[in-house]
Every structure is written in structure tokens, then in C-alpha cells.
N, C-alpha and C positions, 0 to 999 in steps of 0.2 A: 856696851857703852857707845858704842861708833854708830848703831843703831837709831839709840836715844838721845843724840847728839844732833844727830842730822834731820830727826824729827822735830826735836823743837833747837834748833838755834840759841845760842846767847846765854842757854841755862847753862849754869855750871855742873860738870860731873868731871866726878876725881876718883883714882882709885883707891882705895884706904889700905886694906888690908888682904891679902892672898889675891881670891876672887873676888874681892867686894870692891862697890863701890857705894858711892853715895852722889845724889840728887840735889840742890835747892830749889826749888821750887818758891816762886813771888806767888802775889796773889791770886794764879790761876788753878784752878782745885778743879779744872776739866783738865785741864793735860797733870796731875797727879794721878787722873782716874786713868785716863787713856794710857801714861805712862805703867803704871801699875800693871792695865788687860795685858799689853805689851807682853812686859814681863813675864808675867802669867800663864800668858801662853806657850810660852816656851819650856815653862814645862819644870826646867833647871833649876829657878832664882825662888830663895827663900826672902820677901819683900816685905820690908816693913816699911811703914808710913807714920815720920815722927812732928808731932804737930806741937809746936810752943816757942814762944820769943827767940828772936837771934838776934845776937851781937853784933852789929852796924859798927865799921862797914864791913861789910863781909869781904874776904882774902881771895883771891883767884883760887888758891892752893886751899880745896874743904878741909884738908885736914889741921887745918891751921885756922878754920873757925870756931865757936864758939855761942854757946847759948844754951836750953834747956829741949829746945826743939831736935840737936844731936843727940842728946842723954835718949831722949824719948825714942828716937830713930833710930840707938842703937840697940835698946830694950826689945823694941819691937822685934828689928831682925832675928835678937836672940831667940824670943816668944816666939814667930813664926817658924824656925827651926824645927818645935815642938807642933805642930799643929798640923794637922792634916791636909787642910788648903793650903799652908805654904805663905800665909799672908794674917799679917797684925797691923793694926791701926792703934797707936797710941799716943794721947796727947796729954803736956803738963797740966795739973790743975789749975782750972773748976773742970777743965771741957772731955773730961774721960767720960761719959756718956755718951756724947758726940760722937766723939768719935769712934766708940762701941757701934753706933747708931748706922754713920758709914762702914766701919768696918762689914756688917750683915749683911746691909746691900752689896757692899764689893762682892763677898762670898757668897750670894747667894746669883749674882752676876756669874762669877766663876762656875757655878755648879752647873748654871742653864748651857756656858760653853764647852765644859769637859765632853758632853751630850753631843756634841756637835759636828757631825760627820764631814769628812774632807768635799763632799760636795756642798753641803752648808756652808761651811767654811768660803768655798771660793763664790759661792751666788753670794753672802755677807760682805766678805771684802771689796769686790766690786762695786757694792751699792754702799758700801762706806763712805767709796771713790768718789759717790756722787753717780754713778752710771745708774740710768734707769734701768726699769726690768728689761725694757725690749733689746735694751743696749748689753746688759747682764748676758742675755739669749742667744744674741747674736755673738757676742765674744764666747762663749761657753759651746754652742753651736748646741742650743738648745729652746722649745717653745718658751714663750713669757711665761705660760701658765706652768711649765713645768721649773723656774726661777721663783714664782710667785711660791710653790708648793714648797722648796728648797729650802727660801727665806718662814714659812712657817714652819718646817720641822726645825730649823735653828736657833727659833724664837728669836730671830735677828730685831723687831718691833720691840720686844720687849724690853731687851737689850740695849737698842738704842735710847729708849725713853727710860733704863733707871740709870744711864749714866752722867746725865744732868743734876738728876737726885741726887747722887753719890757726890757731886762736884757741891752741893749746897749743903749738905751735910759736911762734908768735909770742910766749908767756910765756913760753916755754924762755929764749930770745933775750932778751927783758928781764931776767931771773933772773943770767942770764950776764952781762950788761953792766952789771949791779949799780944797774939805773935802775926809778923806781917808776912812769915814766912814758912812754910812747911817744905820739910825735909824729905826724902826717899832717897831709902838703903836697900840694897840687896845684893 
């Protein structure tokens, strides 16, 4: 939680229940997605993504908000449970396509990182940062060319270019579900 707090500011996260907590998420469905890898990588969090209307104005205290977008986030959670990625996308009707749709990318997102070796891992991270390769090289104490190789056994390109998709799919799905706001549980 203190993680996902300090990464994005100002969004609300509350704990619910045991180890759970929950996310609201406004109109930004790129930091749902990044929120989510987050998650994800860590390996622990069973994460669902609940996408449909909420109840305005919304409470500081999650657990004391209210709308169809929790129902959907808490479903999820339970669905991911069951699932071997660990991760469900569900949204109220019409936009359960949708966000099927993102759903596969996220997971197919996930599948390219499991793959991904602790030196992929830190040549990725850095060029997340914004560090160029030579910059990667030189923090790593290793040639560009061997950064450059790094980032393609981690499919880190790939990576970065489906999680814009992911973020427009997942707007798709709020759009369709007529809600200004998507949830995240885990």
C-alpha cells in the first residue's frame, strides 16, 4: 500500500479486509496498468481490476464507498484467486468484452515478465527511469551493447509499447460501462 501510495499521490488506497486492499482510480487507466505490473510483480497479490460507475462523491474511507465498479472489483479479486496469473479484469455491463480484451494484454504482459531474468529486470528498470543505455551501462558497469542485449531478452520494447494499449482498452471498458472511475483490489 505505502508503495502504491507514494507512486501515485492523491489516489485513494484503503485497507478493506485482512490483507486487502483497494485502489480508485479517476480517469487514468495508464497508472491502473502500471499499478497492476507493480503488483504483479511481486509475486504475492491476487489483483483484480473492477471497472463500472461509482457513487459521487466518493468517501476518503473506500470502504464506505459505493457503486457497481466495487461489486465488479470485488468479483474480480475473488476470480483472480482462481486463476493462475493471479489477475482478473471485470467490468459492469455492456463493457465485459473490454475488458476481457485488456484483461489478455495485461496477461500476456505478465507472461513476457515472469521470463525475465534479474539482469533484465535491472537493465528494464533503469531505462523505465528514463536512463539511456549508455547511462544503464555505466550504472550497471557494463557495455551498452551488452544493456541493449539485456533489454531484448526481457522484451522490455515490447513491454513498454503494450502497456499504453492496456491503458486504452481499459478506457474503452470504462467508456462502455458509463463509469468515470475504475477500481483496483488486491
Amino acid at each position: 500500500m505505502a508503495t502504491l501510495a507514494a507512486r501515485f499521490p492523491g489516489i485513494p488506497v484503503t485497507r478493506t479486509v485482512g490483507d486487502e486492499f483497494q485502489i480508485l482510480f479517476g480517469p487514468e487507466p495508464l497508472s491502473v496498468v502500471e499499478a497492476t505490473l507493480t503488483l504483479m510483480r511481486e509475486g504475492t497479490w491476487h489483483v483484480g481490476v473492477g471497472i463500472g460507475p461509482v457513487e459521487e462523491p466518493t468517501p476518503d474511507d473506500l470502504r464506505e464507498a459505493r457503486g457497481p465498479a466495487f461489486l465488479a472489483a470485488r468479483q474480480a479479486v475473488d476470480e483472480a484467486k482462481e486463476r493462475p496469473d493471479h489477475l482478473r479484469v471485470v467490468a459492469t455491463p455492456p463493457a465485459r468484452d473490454e475488458a476481457q480484451e485488456a484483461e489478455v494484454l495485461l496477461s500476456l504482459v505478465l507472461s513476457l515478465r515472469t521470463r525475465r531474468s534479474a539482469a533484465g529486470w535491472a537493465a528494464a528498470d533503469l531505462s523505465d527511469e528514463g536512463l539511456t543505455q549508455a547511462e544503464i551501462g555505466d550504472r550497471l558497469g557494463i557495455s551498452r551493447q551488452a544493456v541493449h542485449q539485456r533489454l531484448v531478452a526481457a522484451q522490455w520494447s515490447l513491454d513498454v509499447a503494450a502497456r499504453p494499449v492496456a491503458a486504452r482498452l481499459l478506457a474503452r471498458a470504462d467508456v462502455a460501462a458509463a463509469g468515470p472511475r475504475t477500481g483496483l483490489g488486491a
